[in-house]
C-alpha positions as CSV (number, residue, x, y, z in Angstrom):
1,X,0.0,0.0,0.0
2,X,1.5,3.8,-0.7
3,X,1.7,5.9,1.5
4,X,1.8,9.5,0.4
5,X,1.3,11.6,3.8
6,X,1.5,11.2,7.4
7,X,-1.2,11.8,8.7
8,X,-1.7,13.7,12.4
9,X,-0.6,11.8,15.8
10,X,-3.1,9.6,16.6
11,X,-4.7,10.7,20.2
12,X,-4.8,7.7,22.6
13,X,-7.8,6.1,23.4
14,X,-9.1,6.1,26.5
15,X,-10.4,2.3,27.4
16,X,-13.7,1.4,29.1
17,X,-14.1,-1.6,31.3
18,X,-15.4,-4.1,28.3
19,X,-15.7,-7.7,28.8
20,X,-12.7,-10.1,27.4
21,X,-13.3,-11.3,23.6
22,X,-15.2,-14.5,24.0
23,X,-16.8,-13.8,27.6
24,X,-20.6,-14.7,28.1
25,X,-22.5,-11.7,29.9
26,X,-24.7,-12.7,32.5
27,X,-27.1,-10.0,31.5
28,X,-30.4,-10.3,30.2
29,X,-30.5,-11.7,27.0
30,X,-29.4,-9.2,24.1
31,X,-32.4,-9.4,21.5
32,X,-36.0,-10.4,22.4
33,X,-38.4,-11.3,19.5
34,X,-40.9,-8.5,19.4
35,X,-44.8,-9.9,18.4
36,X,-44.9,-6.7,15.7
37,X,-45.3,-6.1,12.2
38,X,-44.0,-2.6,10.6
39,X,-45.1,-1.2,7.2
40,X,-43.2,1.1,4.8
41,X,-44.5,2.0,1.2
42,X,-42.9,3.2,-1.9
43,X,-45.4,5.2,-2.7
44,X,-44.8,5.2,-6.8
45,X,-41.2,6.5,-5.8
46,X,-39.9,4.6,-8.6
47,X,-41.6,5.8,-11.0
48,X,-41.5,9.1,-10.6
49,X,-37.5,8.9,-10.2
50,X,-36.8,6.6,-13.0
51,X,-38.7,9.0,-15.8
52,X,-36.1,11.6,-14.1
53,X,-33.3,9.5,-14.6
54,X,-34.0,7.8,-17.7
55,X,-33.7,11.9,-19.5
56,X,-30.6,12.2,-17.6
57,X,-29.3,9.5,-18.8
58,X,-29.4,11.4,-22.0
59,X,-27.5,14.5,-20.9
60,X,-24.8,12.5,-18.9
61,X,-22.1,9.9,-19.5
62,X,-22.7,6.3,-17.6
63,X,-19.7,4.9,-15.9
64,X,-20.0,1.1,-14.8
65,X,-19.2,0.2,-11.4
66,X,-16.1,-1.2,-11.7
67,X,-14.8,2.2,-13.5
68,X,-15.0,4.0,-10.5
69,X,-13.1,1.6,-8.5
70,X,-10.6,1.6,-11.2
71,X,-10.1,5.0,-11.3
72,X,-9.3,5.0,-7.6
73,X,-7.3,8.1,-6.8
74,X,-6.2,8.0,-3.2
75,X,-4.1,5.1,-1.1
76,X,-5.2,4.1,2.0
77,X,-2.6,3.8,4.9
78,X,-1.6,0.2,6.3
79,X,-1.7,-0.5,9.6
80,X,1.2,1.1,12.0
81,X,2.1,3.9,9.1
82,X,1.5,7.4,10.1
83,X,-0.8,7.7,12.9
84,X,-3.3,4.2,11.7
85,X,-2.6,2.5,14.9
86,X,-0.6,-0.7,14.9
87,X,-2.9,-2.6,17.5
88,X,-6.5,-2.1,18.0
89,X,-8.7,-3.4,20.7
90,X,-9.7,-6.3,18.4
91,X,-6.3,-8.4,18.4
92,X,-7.8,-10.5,15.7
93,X,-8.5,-7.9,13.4
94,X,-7.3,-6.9,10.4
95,X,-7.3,-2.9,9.3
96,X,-6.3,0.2,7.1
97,X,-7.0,4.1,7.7
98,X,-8.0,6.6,5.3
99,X,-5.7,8.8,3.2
100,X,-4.1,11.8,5.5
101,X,-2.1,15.0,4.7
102,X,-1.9,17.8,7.3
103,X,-0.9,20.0,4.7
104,X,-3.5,19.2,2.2
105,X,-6.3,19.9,4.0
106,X,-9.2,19.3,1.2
107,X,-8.0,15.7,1.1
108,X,-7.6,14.3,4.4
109,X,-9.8,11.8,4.9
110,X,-8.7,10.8,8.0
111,X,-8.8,14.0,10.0
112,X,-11.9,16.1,8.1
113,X,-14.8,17.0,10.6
114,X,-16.7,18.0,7.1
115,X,-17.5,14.5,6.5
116,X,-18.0,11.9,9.0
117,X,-17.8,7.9,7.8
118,X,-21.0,6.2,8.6
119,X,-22.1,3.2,6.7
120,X,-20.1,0.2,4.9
121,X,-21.1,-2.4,3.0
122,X,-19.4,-4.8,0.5
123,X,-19.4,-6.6,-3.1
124,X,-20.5,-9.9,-0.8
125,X,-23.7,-8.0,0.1
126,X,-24.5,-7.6,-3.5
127,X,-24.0,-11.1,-4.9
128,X,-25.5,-11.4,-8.3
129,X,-25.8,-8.4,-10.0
130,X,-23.6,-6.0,-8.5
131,X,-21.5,-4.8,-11.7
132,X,-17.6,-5.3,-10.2
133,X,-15.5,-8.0,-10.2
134,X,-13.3,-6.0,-7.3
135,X,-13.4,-7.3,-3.9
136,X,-14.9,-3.8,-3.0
137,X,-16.4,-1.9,0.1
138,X,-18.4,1.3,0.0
139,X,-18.2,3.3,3.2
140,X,-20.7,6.2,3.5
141,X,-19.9,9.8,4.9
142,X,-22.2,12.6,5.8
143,X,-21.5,16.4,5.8
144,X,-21.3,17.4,8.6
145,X,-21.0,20.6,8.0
146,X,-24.5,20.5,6.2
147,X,-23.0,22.7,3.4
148,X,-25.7,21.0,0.9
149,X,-23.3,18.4,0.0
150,X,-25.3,15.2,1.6
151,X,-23.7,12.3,1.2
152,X,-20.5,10.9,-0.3
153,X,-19.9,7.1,-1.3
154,X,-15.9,5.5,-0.9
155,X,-15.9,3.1,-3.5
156,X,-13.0,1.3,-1.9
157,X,-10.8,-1.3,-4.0
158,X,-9.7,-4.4,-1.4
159,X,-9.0,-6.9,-4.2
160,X,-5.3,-6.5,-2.4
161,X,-5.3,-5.9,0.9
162,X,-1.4,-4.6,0.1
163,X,-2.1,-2.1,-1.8
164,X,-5.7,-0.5,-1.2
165,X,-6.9,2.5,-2.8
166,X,-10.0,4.5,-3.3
167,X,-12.2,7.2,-4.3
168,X,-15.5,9.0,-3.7
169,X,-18.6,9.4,-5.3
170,X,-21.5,12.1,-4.6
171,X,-25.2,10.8,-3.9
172,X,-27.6,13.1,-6.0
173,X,-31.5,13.2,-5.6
174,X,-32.9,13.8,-9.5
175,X,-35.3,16.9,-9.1
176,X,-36.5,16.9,-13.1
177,X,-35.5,15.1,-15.8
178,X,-32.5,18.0,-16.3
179,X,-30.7,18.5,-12.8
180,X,-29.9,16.6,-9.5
181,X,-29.0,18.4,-5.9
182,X,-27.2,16.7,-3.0
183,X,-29.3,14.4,-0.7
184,X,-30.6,16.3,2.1
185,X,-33.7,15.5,4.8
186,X,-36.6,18.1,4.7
187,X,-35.0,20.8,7.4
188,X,-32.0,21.2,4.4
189,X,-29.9,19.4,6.5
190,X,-27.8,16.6,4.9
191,X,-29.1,13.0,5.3
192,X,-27.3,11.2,7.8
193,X,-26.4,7.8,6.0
194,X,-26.0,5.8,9.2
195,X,-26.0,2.8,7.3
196,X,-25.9,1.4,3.6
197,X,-26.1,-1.9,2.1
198,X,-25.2,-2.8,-1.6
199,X,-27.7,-5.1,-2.9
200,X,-27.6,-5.9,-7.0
201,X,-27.0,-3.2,-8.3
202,X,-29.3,-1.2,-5.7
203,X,-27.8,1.2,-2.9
204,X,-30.2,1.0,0.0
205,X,-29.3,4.0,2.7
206,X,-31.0,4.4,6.0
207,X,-32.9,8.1,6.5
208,X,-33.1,8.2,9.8
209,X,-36.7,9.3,10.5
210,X,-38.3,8.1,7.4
211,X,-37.4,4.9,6.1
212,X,-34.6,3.6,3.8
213,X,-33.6,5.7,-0.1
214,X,-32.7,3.3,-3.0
215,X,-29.7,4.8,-5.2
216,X,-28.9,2.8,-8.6
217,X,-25.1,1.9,-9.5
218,X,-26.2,1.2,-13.0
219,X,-27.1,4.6,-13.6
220,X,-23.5,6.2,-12.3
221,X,-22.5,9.3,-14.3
222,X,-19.7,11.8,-15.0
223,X,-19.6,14.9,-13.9
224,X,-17.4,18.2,-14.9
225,X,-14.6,19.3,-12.9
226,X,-15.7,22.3,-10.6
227,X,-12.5,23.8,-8.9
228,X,-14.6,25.9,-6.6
229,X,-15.9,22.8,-5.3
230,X,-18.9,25.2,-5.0
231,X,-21.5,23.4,-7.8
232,X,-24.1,21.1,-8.0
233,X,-26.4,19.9,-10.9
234,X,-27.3,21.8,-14.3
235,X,-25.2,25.0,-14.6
236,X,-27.3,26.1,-17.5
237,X,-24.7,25.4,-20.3
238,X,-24.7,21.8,-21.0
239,X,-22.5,20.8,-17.8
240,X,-23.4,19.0,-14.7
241,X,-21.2,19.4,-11.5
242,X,-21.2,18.0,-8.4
243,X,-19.1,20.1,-5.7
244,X,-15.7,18.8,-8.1
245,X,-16.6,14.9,-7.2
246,X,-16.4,13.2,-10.7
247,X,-18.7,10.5,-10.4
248,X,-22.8,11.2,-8.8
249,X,-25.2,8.2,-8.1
250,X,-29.0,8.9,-8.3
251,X,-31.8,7.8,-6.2
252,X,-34.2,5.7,-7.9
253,X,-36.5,5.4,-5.0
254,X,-37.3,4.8,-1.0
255,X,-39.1,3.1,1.1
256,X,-41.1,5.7,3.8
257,X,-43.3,5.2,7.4
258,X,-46.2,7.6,8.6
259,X,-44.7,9.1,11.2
260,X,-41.2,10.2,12.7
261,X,-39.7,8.4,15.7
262,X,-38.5,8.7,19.0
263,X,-36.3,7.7,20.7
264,X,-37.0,5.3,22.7
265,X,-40.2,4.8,21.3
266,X,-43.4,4.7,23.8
267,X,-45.0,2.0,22.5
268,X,-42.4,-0.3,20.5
269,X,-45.0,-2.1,19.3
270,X,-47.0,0.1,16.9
271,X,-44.5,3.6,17.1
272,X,-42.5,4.7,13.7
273,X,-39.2,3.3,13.5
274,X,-35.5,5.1,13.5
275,X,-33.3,4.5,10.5
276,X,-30.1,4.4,11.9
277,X,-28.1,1.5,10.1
278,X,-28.8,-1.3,7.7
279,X,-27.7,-4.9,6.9
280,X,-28.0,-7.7,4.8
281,X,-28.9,-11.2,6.0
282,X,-28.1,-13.2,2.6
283,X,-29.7,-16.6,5.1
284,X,-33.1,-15.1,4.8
285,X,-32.7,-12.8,1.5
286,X,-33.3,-9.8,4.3
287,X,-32.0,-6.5,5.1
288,X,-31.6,-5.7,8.8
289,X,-32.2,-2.5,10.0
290,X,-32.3,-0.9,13.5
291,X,-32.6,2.1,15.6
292,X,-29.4,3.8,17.6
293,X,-31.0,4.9,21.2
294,X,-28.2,7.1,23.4
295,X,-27.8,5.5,27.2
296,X,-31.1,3.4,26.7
297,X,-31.5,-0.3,25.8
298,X,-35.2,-0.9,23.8
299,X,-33.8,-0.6,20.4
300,X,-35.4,-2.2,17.7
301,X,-33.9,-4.5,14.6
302,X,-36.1,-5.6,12.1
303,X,-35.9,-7.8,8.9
304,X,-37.5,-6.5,5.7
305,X,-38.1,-9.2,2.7
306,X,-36.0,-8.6,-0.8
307,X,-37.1,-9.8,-3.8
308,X,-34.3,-11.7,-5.6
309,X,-35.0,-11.1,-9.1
310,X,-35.1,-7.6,-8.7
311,X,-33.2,-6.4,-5.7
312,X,-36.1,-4.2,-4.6
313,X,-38.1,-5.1,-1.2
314,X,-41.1,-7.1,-1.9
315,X,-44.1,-4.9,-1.5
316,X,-47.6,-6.2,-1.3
317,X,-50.5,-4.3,-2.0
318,X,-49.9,-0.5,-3.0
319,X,-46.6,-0.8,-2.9
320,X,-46.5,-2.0,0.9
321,X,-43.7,-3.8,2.5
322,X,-44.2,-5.7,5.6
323,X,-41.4,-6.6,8.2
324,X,-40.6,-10.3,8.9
325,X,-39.2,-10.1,11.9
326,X,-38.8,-7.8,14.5
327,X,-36.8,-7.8,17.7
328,X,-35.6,-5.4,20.8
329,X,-32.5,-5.4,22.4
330,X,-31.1,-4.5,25.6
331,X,-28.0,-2.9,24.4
332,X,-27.2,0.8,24.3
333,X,-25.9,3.0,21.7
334,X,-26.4,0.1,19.1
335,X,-24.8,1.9,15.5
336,X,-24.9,-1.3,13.6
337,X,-26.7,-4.3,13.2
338,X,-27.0,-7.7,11.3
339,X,-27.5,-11.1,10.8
340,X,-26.6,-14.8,9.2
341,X,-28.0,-18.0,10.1
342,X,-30.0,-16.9,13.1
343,X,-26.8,-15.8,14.8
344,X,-26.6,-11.6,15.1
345,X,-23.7,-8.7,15.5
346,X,-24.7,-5.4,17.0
347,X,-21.7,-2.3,17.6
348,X,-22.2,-0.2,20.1
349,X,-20.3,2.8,21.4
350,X,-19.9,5.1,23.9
351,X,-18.2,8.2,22.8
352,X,-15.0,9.3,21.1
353,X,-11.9,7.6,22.9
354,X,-13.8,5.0,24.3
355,X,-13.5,1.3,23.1
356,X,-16.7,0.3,21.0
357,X,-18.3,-2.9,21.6
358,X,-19.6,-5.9,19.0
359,X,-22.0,-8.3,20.7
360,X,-22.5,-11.7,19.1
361,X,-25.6,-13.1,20.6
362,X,-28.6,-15.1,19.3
363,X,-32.0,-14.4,19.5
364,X,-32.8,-14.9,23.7
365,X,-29.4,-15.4,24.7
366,X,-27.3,-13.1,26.3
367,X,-24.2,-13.9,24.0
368,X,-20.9,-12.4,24.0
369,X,-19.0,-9.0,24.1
370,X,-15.9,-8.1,22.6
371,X,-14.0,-4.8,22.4
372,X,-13.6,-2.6,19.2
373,X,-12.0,0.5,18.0
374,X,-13.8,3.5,19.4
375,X,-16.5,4.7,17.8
376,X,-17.3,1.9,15.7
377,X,-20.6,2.2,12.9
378,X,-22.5,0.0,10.5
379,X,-21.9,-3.6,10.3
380,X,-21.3,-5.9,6.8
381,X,-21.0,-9.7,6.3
382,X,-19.4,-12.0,4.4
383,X,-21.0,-15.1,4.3
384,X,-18.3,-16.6,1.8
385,X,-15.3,-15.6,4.0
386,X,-17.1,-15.3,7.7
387,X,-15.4,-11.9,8.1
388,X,-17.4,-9.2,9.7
389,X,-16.3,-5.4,8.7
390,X,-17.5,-2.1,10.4
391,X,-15.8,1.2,10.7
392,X,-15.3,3.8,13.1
393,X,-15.9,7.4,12.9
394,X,-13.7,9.8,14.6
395,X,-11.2,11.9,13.3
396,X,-7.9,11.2,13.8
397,X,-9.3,7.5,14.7
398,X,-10.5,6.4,11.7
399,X,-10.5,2.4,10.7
400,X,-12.0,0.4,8.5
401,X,-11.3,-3.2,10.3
402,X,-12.4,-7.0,9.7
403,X,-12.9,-9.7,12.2
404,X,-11.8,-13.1,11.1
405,X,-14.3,-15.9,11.7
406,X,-16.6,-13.6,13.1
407,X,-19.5,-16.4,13.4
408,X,-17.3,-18.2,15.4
């Protein structure tokens, strides 16, 4: 792997009192089944975005999926160079750290508090149909800043671990069949991204109080250089930007609740849901999804049917989708969930400095606890490989890290 900066002195964590990797809690058990059923509806979403992308699919070039991973234009940093730690929490895992330069300051990934790294997912999650013959990760980042930017996608190249490089891509929400904008939630503020999953060629990413957006990787298209890093969409004279990211990928549709949540919710029941992260559960051709609650257990994970001929979620009358499943646990500050064979992974954390946490429990058992680099996010697995990949957040302690044999 290059390495073309050092990146700032990594601060030092400071470590909370977390079980040993392996060790059974005696606590009450970690997910209880929950006798509900919730309802989200696409509302003729699909239609109404895919006219809008279908005539910008006239006025833009398409670039395949594995185009934009070969056109990867920043290394990552190995473990132990510059300030990516040489031992995490997890002595098992594996890890790299985002691309770092102290004197470049519009391209350090690793220290930015404009974006902040939410979501991952990987080729695994998409099986059949996902365009790339990389062994690739996405990783979602939200501006912080909300500058109107909403959400960028790393489309990260892992085919060698030695020598992994990346870029990033723009998510844009088609507003006529001429322009795009970034993604943002109704108050103008960006969306959050908490969680993404890759499945065929669909991007599905959480919005946290109304349901889950679909982008399409088959529609990805060039955009003009903008130096000003100021410009988004049509600028009137045949050129589309987006803020001087090259490659934008439109949303197709979503998935929506009546009603907003809270947290936690009064009656878990019947309430809306919170969109905070996503999985995929290739077992039970699911995604997983589940609510972040801060200091409180009573989250709730929930399994939503896909339909395998068309990656979509299979929707009933109307357009309706019903849950599955649905379960509550007794963790805190759960920021990433899913799921394979009936046995589950949930992250927690509990603040910047602090170890995270990934449980490995079944459904009624109190399972195990392990620690984690702080601030650890969404959760991905890989069925094929049994590796389990999250990562973390915080500036300055930013990883993307696997756990071997993660099913145990």
């Amino acid at each position: 792997m290059n390495v073309r900066a050092v990146l700032a002195t990594l601060a030092v964590p400071v470590l909370i009192a977390v079980p040993a990797a392996g060790t059974t809690s005696a606590a009450a058990p970690t997910l209880t089944a929950l006798d509900a059923t919730f309802t989200v509806s696409e509302r003729g979403s699909f239609d109404t975005y895919g006219a809008r992308v279908a005539a910008l699919d006239g006025l833009l070039e398409k670039a395949p999926v594995d185009t934009v991973f070969g056109e990867a234009n920043r290394d990552a940093v190995d473990a132990g160079a510059g300030s990516c730690p040489a031992g995490i929490p997890a002595p098992d895992a594996s890890w790299f750290c985002w691309y770092g330069a102290q004197n470049d300051p519009p391209n350090d990934d690793a220290g930015t508090e404009n974006w902040m790294p939410q979501g991952i997912t990987g080729s695994w999650d998409a099986a059949a149909g996902g365009g790339t013959s990389a062994r690739g990760l996405l990783v979602s980042w939200y501006d912080a800043q909300n500058l109107g930017k909403g959400v960028r996608i790393s489309f990260v190249d892992n085919s060698d671990p030695a020598n992994v490089r990346y870029r990033h891509a723009l998510l844009v929400e088609p507003t006529a069949g001429d322009d795009f904008r970034g993604v943002t939630v109704p108050d103008g503020k960006s969306l959050h991204a908490g969680g993404i999953a890759w499945v065929g060629h669909h991007l599905y990413v959480v919005d946290t109080d109304r349901g889950v957006r679909v982008f399409d990787l088959d529609h990805i298209w060039r955009t003009a250089a903008d130096p000003s890093k100021s410009k988004i969409g049509n600028d009137g004279n045949g050129n589309f930007h987006a803020f001087d990211y090259r490659f934008v990928i439109p949303q197709v549709g979503e998935y929506t609740q009546d009603g907003t949540c809270v947290r936690p919710a009064p009656n878990p029941k019947t309430d809306p849901l919170c969109w905070s992260y996503v999985g995929v559960d290739h077992s039970s051709n699911s995604l997983v999804t589940g609510e972040y609650i801060s200091g409180k257990p009573g989250g709730r994970v929930v399994h939503w049917p896909i339909d395998e001929t068309t990656g979509r979620l299979v929707t009933g009358g109307g357009g309706a989708v019903s849950s599955v499943a649905a379960y509550q646990t007794s963790r805190t500050n759960v920021q990433g969930a899913t799921s394979h064979d009936g046995t589950f992974w949930l992250s927690s954390s509990t603040g910047r400095g602090n170890d995270g946490q990934l449980h490995r429990t079944r459904v009624g058992q109190s399972g195990t606890t392990s620690a984690t680099p702080t601030g650890p996010e969404d959760l991905s697995f890989d069925p094929a490989s049994g590796d389990l990949w999250s990562v973390s957040e915080w500036p300055e302690l930013r990883v993307v890290f696997r756990t071997p044999n993660a099913a145990g």
